[in-house]
C-alpha positions as CSV (number, residue, x, y, z in Angstrom):
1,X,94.2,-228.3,-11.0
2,X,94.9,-232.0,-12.0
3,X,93.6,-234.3,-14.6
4,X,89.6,-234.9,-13.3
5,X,86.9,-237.7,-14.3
6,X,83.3,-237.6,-14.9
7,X,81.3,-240.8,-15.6
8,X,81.9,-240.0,-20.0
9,X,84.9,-238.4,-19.7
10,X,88.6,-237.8,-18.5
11,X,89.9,-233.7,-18.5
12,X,92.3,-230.9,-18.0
13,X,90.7,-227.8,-18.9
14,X,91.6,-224.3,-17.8
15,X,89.8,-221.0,-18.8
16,X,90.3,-218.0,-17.6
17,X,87.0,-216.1,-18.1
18,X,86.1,-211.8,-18.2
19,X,83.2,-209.8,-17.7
20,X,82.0,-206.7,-16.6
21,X,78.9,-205.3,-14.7
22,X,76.2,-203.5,-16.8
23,X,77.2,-199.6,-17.0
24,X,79.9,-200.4,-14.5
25,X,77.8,-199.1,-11.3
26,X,77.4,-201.7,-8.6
27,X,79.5,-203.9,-8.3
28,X,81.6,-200.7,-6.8
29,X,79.8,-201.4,-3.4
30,X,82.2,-203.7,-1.6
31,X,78.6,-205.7,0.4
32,X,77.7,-206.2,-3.8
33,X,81.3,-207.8,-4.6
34,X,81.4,-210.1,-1.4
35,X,77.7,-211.0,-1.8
36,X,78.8,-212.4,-5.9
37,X,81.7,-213.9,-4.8
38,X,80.1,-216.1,-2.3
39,X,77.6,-216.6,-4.8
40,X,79.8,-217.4,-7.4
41,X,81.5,-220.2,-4.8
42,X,78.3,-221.2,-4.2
43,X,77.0,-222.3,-7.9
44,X,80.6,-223.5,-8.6
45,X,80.7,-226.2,-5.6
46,X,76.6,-226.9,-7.1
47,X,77.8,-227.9,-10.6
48,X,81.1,-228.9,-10.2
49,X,83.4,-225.9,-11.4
50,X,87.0,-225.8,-9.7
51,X,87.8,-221.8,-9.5
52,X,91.5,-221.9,-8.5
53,X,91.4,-218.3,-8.6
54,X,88.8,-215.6,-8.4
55,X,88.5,-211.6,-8.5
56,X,85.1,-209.3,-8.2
57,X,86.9,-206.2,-8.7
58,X,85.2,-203.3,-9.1
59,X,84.6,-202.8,-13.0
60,X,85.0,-206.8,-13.6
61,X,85.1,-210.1,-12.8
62,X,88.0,-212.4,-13.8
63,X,88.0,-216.0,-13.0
64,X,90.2,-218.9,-13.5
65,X,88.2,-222.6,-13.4
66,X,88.4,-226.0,-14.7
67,X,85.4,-227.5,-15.5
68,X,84.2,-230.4,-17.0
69,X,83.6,-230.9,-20.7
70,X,79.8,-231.4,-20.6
71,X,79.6,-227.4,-20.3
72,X,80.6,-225.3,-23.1
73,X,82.2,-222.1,-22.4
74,X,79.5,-219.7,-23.2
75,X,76.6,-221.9,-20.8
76,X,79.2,-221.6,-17.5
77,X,79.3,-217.8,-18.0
78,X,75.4,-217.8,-18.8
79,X,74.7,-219.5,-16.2
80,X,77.0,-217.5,-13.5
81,X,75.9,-214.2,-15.0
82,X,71.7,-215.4,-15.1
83,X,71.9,-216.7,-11.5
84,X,73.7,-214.1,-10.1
85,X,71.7,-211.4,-11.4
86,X,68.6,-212.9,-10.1
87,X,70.2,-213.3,-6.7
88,X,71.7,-209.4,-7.1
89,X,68.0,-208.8,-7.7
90,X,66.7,-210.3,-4.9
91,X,69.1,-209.3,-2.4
92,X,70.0,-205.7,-3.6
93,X,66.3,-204.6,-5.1
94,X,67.8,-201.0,-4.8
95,X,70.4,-202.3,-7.8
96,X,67.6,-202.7,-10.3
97,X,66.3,-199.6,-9.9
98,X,69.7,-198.1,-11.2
99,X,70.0,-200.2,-14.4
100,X,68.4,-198.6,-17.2
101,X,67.1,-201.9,-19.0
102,X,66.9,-204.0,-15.8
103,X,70.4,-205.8,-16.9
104,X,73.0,-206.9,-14.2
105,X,75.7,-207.9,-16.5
106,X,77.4,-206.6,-20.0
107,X,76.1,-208.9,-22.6
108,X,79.8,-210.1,-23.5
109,X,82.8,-211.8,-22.1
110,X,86.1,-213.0,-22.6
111,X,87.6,-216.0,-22.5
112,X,91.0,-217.7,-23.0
113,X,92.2,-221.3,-22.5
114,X,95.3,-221.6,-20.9
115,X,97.4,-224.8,-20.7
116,X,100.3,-225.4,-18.8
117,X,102.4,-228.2,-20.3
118,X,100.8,-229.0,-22.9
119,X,101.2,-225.6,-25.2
120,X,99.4,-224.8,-29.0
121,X,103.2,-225.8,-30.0
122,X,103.0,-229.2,-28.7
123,X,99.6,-229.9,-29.7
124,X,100.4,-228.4,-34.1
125,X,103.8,-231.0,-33.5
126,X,101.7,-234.0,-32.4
127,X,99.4,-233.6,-34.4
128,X,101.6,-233.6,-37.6
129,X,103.3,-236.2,-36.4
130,X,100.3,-238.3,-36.4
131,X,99.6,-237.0,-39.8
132,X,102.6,-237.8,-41.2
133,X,103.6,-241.2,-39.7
134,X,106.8,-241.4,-40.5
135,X,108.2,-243.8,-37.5
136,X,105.0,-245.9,-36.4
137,X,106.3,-244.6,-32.9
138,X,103.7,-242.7,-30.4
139,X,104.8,-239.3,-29.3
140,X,103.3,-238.7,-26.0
141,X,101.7,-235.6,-24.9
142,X,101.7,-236.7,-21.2
């Protein structure tokens, strides 16, 4: 993943984002897992999300993306979880009819940023730096 552009904005981001299926009962059929991930491809090529890695494994979903700063955190999982489930729905009817309140997905998630040069470290240091202002000198974080 490199540095991208939108029209407002230049970014880096990287998440790595966790969730599991409600009660943890379909996603064990391998035709359910295949059909999300192709779904999942699907919406991120749609609204720009870069997955650079991806599992639907039986009990969860991990997924590592980049995506652009006009989307907070907790509206890309929304949305992946929402759309999905409708789709699930639709395609597995069968599903629904196993899920106690009708939900697809756990109602929580976890997510992490992750960074690869650029660490918390570096970040704290330049940013005391700047506070302080001893020299007058920039210190780059690129």
């Amino acid at each position: 993943m490199a540095i991208r552009r939108t029209a407002h904005a230049v970014y880096d981001t990287k998440y790595h984002l966790v969730w599991a299926p409600k009660y943890g009962r379909w996603i064990k059929r391998e035709d359910i897992r295949e059909r999300v991930k192709e779904f999942f491809l699907e919406v991120a090529e749609h609204y720009g999300l870069e997955i650079q890695e991806m599992q639907v494994a039986p009990d969860h979903v991990h997924i590592f993306l980049s995506f652009p700063p006009r989307y907070s955190i907790a509206h890309v999982v929304g949305m992946w979880k929402s759309i999905s489930a409708s789709e699930g729905f639709e395609r597995f009817p069968e599903v629904k009819k196993g899920l106690w309140g009708g939900e697809f997905w756990e109602d929580g998630y976890f997510a992490r940023t992750v960074g690869d040069k650029i660490t918390a470290d570096l970040i704290k240091r330049y940013i005391k730096y700047h506070r302080d202002e001893v020299s007058g000198k920039e210190l780059r974080l690129f």
